[in-house]
HTML snippet that shows the backbone in 3Dmol.js (N, CA, C, O; Angstrom):
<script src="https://3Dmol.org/build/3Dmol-min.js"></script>
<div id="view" style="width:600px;height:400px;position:relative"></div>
<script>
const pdb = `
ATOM      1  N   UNK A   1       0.840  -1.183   0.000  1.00  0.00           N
ATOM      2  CA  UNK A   1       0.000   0.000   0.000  1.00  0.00           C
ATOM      3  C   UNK A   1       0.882   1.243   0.000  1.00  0.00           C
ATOM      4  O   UNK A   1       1.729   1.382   0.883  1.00  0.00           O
ATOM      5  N   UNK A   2       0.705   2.197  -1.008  1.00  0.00           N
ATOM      6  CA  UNK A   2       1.198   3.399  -1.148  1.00  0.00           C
ATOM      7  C   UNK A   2       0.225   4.634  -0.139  1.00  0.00           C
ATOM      8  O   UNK A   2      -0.997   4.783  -0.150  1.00  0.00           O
ATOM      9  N   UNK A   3       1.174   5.332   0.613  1.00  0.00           N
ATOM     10  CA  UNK A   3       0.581   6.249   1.285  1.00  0.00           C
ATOM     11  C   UNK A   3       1.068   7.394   0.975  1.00  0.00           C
ATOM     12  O   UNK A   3       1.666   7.319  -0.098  1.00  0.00           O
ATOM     13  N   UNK A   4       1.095   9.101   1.727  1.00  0.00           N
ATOM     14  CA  UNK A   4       1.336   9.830   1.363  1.00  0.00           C
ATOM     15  C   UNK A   4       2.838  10.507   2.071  1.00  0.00           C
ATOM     16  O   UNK A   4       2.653  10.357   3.279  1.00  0.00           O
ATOM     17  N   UNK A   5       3.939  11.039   1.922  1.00  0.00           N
ATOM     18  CA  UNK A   5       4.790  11.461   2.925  1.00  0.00           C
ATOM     19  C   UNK A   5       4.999  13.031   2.185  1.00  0.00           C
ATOM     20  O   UNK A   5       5.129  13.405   1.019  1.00  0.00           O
ATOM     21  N   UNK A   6       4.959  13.666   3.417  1.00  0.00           N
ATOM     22  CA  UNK A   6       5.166  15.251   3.579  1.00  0.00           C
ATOM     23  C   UNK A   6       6.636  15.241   4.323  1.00  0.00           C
ATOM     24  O   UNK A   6       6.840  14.982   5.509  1.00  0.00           O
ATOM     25  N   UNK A   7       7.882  15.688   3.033  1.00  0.00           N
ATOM     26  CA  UNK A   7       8.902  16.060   4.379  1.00  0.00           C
ATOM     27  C   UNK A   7       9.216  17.456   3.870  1.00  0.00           C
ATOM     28  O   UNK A   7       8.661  18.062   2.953  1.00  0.00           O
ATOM     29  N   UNK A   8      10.404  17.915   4.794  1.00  0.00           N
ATOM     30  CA  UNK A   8      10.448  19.227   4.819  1.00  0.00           C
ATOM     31  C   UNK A   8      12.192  19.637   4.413  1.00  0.00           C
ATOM     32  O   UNK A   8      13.070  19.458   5.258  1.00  0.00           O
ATOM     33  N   UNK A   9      12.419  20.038   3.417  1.00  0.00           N
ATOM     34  CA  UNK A   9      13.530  20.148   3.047  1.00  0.00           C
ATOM     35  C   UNK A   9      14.099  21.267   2.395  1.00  0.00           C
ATOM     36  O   UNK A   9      13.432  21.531   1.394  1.00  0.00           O
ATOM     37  N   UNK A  10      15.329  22.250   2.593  1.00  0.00           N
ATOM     38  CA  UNK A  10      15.766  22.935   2.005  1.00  0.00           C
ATOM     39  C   UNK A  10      15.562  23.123   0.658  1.00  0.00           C
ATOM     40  O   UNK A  10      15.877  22.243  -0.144  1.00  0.00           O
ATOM     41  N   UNK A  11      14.895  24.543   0.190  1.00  0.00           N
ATOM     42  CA  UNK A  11      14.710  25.119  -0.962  1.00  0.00           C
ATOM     43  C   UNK A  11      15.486  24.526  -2.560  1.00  0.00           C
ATOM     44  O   UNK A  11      15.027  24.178  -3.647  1.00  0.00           O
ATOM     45  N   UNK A  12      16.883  24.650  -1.972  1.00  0.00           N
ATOM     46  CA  UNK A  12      17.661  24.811  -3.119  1.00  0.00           C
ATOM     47  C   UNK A  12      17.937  23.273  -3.303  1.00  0.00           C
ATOM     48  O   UNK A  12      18.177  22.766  -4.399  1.00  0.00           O
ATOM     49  N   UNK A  13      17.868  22.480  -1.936  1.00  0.00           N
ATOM     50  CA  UNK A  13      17.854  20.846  -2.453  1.00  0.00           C
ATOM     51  C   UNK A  13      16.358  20.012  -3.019  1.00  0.00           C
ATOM     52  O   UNK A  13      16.030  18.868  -3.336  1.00  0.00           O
ATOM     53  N   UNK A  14      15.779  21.262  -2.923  1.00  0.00           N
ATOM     54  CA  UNK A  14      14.284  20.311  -3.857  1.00  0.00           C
ATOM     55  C   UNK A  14      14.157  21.413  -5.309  1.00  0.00           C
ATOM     56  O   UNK A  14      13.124  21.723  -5.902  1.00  0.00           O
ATOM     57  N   UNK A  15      15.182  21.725  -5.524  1.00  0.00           N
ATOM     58  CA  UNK A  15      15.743  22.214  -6.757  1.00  0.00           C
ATOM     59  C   UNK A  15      16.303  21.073  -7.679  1.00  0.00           C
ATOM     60  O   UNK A  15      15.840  20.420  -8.614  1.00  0.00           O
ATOM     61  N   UNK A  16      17.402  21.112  -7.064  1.00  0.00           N
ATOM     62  CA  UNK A  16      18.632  19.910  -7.476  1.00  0.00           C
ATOM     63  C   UNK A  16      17.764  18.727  -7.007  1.00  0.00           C
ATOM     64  O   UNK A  16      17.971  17.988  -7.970  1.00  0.00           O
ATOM     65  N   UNK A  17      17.004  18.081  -6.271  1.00  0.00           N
ATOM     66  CA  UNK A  17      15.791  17.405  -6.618  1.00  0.00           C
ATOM     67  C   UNK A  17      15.048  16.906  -7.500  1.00  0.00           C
ATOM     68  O   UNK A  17      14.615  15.759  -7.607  1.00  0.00           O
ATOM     69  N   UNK A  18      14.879  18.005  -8.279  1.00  0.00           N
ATOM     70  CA  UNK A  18      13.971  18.187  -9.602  1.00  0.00           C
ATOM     71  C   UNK A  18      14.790  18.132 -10.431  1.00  0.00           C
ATOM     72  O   UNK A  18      14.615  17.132 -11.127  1.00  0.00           O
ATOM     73  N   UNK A  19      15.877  18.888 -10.817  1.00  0.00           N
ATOM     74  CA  UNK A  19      16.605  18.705 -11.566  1.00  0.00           C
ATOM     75  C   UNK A  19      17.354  17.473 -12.103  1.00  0.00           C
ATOM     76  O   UNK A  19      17.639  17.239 -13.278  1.00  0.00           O
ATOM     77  N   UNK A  20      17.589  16.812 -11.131  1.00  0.00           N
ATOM     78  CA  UNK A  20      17.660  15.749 -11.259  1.00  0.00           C
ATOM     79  C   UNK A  20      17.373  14.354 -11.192  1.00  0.00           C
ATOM     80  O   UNK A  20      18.211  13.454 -11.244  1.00  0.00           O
ATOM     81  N   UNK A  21      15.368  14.148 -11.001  1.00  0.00           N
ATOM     82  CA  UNK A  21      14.688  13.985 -11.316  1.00  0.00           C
ATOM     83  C   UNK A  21      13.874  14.069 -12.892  1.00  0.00           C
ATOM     84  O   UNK A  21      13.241  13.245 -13.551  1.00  0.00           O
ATOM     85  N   UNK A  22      14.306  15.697 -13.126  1.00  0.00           N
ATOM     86  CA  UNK A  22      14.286  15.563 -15.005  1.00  0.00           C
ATOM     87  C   UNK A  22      14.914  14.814 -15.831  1.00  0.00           C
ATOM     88  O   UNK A  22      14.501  13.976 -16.632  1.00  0.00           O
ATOM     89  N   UNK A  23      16.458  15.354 -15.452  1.00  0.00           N
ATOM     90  CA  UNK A  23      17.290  14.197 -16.081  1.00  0.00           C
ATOM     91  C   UNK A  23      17.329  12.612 -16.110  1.00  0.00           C
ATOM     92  O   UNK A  23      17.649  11.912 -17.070  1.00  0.00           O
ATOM     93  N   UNK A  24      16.849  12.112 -14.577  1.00  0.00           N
ATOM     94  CA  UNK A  24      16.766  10.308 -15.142  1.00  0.00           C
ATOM     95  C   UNK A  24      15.844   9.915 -15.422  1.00  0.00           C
ATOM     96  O   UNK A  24      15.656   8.729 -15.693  1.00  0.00           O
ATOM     97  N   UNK A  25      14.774  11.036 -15.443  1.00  0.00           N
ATOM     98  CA  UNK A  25      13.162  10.076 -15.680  1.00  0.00           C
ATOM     99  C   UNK A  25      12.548   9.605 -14.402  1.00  0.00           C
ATOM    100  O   UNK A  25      11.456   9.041 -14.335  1.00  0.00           O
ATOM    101  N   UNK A  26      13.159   9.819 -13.615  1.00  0.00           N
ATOM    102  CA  UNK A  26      12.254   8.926 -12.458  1.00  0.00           C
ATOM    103  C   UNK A  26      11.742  10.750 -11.822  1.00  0.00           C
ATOM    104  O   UNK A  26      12.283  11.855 -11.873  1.00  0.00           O
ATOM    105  N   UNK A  27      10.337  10.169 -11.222  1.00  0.00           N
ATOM    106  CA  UNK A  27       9.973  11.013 -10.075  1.00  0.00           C
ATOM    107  C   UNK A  27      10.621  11.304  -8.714  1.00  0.00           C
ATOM    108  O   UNK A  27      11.366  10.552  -8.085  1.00  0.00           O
ATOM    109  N   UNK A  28      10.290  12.269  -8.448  1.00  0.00           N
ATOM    110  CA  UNK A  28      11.390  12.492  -6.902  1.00  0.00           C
ATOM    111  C   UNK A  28      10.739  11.333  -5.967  1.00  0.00           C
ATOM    112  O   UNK A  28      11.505  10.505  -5.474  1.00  0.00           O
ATOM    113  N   UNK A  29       9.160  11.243  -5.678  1.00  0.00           N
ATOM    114  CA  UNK A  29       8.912  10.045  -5.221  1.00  0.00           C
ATOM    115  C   UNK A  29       9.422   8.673  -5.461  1.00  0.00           C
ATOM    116  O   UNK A  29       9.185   7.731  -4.705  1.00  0.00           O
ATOM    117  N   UNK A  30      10.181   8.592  -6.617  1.00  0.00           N
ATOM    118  CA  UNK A  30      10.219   7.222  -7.014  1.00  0.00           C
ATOM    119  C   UNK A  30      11.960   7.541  -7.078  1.00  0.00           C
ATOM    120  O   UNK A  30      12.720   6.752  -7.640  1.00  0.00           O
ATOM    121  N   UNK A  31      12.360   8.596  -6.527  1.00  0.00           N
ATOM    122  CA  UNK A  31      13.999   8.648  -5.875  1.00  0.00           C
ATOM    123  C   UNK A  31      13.967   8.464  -3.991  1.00  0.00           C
ATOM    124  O   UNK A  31      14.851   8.015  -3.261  1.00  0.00           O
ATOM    125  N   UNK A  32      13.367   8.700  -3.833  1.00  0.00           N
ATOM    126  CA  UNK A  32      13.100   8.639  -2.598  1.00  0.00           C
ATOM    127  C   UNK A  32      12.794   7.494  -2.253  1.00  0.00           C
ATOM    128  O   UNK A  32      13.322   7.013  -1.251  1.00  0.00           O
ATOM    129  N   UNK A  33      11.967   6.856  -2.916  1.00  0.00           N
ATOM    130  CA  UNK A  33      11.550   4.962  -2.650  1.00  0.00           C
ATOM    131  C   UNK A  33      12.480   4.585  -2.495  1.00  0.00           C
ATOM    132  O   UNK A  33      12.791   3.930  -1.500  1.00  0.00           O
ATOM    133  N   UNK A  34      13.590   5.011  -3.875  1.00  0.00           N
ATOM    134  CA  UNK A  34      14.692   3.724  -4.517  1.00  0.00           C
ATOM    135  C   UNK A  34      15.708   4.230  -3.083  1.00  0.00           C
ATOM    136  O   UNK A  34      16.461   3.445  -2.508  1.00  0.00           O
ATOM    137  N   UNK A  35      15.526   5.689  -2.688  1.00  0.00           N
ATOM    138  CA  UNK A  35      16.839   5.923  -1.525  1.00  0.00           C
ATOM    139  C   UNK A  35      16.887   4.927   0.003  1.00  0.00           C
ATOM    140  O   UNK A  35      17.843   4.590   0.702  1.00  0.00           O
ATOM    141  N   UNK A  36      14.905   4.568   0.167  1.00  0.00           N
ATOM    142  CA  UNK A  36      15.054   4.315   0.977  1.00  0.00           C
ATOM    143  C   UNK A  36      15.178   2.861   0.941  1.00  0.00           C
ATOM    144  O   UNK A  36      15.771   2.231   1.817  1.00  0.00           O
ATOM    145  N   UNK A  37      14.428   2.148  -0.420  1.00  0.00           N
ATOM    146  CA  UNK A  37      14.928   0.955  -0.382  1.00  0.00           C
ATOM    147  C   UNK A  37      16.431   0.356  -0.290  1.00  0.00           C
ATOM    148  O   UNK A  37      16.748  -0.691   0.275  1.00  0.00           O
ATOM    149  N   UNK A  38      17.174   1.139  -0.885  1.00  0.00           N
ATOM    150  CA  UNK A  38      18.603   0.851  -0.450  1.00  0.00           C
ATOM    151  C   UNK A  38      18.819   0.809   0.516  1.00  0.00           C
ATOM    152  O   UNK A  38      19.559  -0.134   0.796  1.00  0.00           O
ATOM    153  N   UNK A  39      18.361   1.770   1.783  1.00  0.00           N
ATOM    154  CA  UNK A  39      19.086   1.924   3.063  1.00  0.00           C
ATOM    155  C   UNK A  39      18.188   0.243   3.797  1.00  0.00           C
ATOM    156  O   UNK A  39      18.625  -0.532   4.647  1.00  0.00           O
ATOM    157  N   UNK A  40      16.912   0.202   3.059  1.00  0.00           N
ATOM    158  CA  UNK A  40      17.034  -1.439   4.151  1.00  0.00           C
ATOM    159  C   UNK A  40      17.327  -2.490   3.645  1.00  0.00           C
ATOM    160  O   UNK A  40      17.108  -3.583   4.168  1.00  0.00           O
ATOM    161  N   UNK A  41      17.951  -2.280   2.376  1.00  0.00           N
ATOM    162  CA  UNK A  41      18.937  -3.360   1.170  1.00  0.00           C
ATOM    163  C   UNK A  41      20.183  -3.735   2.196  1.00  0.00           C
ATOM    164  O   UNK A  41      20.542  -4.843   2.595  1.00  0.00           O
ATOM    165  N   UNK A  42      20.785  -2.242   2.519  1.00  0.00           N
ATOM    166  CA  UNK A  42      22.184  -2.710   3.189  1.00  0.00           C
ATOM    167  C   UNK A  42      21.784  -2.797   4.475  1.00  0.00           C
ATOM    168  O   UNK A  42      22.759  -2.709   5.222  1.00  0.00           O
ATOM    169  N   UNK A  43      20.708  -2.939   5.081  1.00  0.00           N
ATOM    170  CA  UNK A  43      20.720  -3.326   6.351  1.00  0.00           C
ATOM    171  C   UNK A  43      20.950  -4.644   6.465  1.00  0.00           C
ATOM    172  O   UNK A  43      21.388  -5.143   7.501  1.00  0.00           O
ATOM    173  N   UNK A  44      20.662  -5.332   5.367  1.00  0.00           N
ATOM    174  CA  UNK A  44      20.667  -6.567   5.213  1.00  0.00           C
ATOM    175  C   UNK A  44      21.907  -7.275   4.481  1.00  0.00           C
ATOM    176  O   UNK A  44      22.501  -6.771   3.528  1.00  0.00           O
ATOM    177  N   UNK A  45      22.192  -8.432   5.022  1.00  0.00           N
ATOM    178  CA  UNK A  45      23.669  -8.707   4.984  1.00  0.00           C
ATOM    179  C   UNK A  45      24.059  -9.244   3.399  1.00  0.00           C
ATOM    180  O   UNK A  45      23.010  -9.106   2.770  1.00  0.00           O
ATOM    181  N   UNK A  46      24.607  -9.533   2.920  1.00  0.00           N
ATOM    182  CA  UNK A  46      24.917  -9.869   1.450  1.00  0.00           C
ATOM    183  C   UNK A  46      24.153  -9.514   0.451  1.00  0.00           C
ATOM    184  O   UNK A  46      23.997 -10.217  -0.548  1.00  0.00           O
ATOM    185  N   UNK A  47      23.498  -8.164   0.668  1.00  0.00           N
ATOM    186  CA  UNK A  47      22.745  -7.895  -0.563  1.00  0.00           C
ATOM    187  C   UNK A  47      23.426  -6.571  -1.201  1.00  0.00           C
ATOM    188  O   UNK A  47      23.769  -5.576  -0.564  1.00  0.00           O
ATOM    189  N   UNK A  48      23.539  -6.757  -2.490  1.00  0.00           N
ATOM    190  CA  UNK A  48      24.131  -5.715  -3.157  1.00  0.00           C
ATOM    191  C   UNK A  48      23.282  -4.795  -3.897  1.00  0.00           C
ATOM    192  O   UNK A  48      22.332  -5.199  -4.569  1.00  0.00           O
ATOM    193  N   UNK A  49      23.693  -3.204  -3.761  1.00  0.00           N
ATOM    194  CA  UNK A  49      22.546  -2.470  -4.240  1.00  0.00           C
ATOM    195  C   UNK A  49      22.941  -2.499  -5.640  1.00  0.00           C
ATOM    196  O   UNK A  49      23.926  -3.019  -6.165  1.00  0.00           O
ATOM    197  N   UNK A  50      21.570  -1.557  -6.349  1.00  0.00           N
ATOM    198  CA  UNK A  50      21.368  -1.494  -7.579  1.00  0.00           C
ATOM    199  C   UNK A  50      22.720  -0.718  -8.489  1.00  0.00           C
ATOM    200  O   UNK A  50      23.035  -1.035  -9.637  1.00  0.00           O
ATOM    201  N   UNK A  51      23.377   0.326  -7.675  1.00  0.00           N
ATOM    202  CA  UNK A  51      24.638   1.242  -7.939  1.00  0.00           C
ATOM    203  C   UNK A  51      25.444   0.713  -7.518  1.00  0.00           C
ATOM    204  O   UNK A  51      26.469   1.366  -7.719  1.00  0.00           O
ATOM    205  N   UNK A  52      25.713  -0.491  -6.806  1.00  0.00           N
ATOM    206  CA  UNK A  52      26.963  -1.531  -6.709  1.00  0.00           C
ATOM    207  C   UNK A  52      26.529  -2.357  -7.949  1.00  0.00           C
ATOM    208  O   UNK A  52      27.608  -2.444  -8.536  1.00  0.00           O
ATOM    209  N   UNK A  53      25.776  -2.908  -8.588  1.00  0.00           N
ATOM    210  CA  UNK A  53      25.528  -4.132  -8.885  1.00  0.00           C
ATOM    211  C   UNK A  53      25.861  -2.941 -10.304  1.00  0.00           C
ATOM    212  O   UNK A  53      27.066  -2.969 -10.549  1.00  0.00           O
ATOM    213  N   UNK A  54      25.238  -2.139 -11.066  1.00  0.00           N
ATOM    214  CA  UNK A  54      25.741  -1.602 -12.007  1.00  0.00           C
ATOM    215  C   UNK A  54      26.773  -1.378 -12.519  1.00  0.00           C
ATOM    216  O   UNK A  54      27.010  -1.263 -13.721  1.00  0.00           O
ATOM    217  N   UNK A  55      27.969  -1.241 -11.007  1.00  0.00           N
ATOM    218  CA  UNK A  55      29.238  -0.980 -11.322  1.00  0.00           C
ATOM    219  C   UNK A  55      30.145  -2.579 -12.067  1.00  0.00           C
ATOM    220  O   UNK A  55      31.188  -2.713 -12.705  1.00  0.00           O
ATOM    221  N   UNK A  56      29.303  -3.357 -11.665  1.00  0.00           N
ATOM    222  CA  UNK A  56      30.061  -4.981 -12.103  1.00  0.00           C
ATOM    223  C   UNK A  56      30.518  -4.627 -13.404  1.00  0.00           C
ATOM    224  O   UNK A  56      30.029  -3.823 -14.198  1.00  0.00           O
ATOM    225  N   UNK A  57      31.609  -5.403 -13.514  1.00  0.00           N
ATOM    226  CA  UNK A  57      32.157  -5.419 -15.267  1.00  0.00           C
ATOM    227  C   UNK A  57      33.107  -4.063 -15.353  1.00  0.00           C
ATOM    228  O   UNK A  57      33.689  -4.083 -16.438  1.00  0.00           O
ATOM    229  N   UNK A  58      33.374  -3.183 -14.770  1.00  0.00           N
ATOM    230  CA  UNK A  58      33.536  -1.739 -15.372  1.00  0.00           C
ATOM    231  C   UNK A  58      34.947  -1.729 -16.203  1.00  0.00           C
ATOM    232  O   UNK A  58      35.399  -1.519 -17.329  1.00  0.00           O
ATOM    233  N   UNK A  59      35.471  -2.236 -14.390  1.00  0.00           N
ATOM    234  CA  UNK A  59      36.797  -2.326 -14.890  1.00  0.00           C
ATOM    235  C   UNK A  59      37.349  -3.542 -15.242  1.00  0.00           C
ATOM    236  O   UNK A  59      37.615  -4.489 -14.502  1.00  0.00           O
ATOM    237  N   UNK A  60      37.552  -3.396 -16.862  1.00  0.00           N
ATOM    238  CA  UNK A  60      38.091  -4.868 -17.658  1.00  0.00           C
ATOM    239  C   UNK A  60      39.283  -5.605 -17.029  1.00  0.00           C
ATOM    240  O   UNK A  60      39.392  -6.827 -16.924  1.00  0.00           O
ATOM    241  N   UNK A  61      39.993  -4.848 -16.704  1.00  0.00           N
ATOM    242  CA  UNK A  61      41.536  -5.618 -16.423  1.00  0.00           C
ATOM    243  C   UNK A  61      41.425  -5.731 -15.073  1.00  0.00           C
ATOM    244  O   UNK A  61      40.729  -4.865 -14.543  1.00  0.00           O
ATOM    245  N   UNK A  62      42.128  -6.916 -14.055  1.00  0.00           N
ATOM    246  CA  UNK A  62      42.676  -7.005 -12.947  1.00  0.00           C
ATOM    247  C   UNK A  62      43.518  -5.510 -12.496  1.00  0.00           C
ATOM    248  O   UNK A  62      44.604  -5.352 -13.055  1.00  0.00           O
ATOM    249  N   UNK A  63      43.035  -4.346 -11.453  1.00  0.00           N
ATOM    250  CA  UNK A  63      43.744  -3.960 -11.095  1.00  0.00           C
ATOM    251  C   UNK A  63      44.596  -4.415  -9.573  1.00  0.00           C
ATOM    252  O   UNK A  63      44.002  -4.754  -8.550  1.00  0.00           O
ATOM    253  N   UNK A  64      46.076  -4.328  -9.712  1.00  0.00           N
ATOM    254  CA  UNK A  64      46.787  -4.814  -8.175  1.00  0.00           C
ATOM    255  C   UNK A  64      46.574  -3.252  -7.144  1.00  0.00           C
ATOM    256  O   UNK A  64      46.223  -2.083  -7.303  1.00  0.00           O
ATOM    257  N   UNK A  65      46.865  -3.811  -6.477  1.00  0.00           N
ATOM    258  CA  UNK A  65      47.039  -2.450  -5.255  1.00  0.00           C
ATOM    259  C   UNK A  65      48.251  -1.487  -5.813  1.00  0.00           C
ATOM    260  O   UNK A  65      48.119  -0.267  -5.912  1.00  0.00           O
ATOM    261  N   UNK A  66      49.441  -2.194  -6.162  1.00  0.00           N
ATOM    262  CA  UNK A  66      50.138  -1.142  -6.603  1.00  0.00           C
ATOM    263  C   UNK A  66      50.170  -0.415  -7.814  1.00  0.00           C
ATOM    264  O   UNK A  66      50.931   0.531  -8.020  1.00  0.00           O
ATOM    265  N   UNK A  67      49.251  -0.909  -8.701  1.00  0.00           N
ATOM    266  CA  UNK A  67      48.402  -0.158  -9.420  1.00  0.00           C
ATOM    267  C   UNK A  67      47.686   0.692  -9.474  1.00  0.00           C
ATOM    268  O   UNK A  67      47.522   1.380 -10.482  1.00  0.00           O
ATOM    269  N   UNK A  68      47.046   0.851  -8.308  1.00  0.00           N
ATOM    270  CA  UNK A  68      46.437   1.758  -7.899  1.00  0.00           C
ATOM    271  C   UNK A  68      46.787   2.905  -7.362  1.00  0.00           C
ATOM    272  O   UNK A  68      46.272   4.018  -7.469  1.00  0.00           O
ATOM    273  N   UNK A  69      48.166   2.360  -6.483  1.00  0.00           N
ATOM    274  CA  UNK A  69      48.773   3.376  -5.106  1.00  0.00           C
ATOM    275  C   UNK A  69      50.176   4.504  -6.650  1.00  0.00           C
ATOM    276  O   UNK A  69      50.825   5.550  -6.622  1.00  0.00           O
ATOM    277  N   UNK A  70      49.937   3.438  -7.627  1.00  0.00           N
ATOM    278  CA  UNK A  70      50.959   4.261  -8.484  1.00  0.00           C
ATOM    279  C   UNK A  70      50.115   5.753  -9.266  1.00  0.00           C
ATOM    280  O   UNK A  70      50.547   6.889  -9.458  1.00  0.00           O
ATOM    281  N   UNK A  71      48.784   5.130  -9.573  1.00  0.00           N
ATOM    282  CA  UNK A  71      47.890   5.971 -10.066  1.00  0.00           C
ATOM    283  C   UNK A  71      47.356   6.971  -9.334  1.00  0.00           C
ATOM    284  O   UNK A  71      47.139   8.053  -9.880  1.00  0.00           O
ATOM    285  N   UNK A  72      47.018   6.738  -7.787  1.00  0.00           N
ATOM    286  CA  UNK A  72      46.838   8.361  -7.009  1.00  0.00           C
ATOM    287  C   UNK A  72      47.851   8.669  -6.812  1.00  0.00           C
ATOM    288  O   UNK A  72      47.751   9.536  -5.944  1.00  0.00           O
ATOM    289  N   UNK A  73      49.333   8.470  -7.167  1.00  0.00           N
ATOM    290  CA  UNK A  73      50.621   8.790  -6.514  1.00  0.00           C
ATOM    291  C   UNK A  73      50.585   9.959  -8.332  1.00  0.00           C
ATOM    292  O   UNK A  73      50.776  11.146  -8.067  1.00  0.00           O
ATOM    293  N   UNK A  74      50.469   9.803  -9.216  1.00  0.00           N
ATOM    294  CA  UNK A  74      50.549   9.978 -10.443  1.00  0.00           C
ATOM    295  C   UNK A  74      49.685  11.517 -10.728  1.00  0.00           C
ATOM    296  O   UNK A  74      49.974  12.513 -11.392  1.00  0.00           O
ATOM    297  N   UNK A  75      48.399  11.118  -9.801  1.00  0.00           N
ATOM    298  CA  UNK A  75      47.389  11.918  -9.983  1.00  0.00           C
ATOM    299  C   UNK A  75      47.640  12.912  -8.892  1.00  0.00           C
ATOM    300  O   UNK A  75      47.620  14.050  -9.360  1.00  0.00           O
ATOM    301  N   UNK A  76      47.849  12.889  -7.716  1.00  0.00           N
ATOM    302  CA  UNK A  76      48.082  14.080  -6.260  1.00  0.00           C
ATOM    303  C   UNK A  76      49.067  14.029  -6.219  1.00  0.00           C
ATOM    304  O   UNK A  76      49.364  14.165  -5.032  1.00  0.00           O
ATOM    305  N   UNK A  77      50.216  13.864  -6.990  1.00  0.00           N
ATOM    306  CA  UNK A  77      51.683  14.537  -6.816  1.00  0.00           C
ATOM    307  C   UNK A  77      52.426  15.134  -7.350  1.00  0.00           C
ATOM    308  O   UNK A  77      53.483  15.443  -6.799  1.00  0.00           O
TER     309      UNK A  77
END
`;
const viewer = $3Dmol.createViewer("view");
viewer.addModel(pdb, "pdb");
viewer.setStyle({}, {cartoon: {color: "spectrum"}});
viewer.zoomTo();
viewer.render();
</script>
């Protein structure tokens, strides 16, 4: 059952709200579902959210740690 929720939030973040709400197509209600369904996704133990589970595949190659530690060393120094 769908009910109604009234919250109360800064001006300029139910801006950027909307705004970005235009851009993915979804309703702010139906950002707000998906926000809160996540938060009782990870309450729960081995379940991976929808923005983890998207990220699968990204990166093609095996990266090592010192691969990594060479690449922020590369990038902030």
């Amino acid at each position: 059952m769908q009910t109604k929720l009234t919250l109360r939030i800064e001006e300029e973040l139910i801006k950027t709200a909307k705004v970005y709400s235009a851009r993915s197509g979804k309703s702010v209600s139906k950002i707000v579902a998906d926000l809160f369904k996540s938060i009782q996704n990870n309450n729960s133990n081995g379940v991976v959210t929808q923005n983890v589970s998207s990220l699968k595949g990204v990166i093609k190659n095996n990266v090592s740690e010192s691969d990594y530690k060479t690449h922020l060393e590369n990038k902030y120094l």
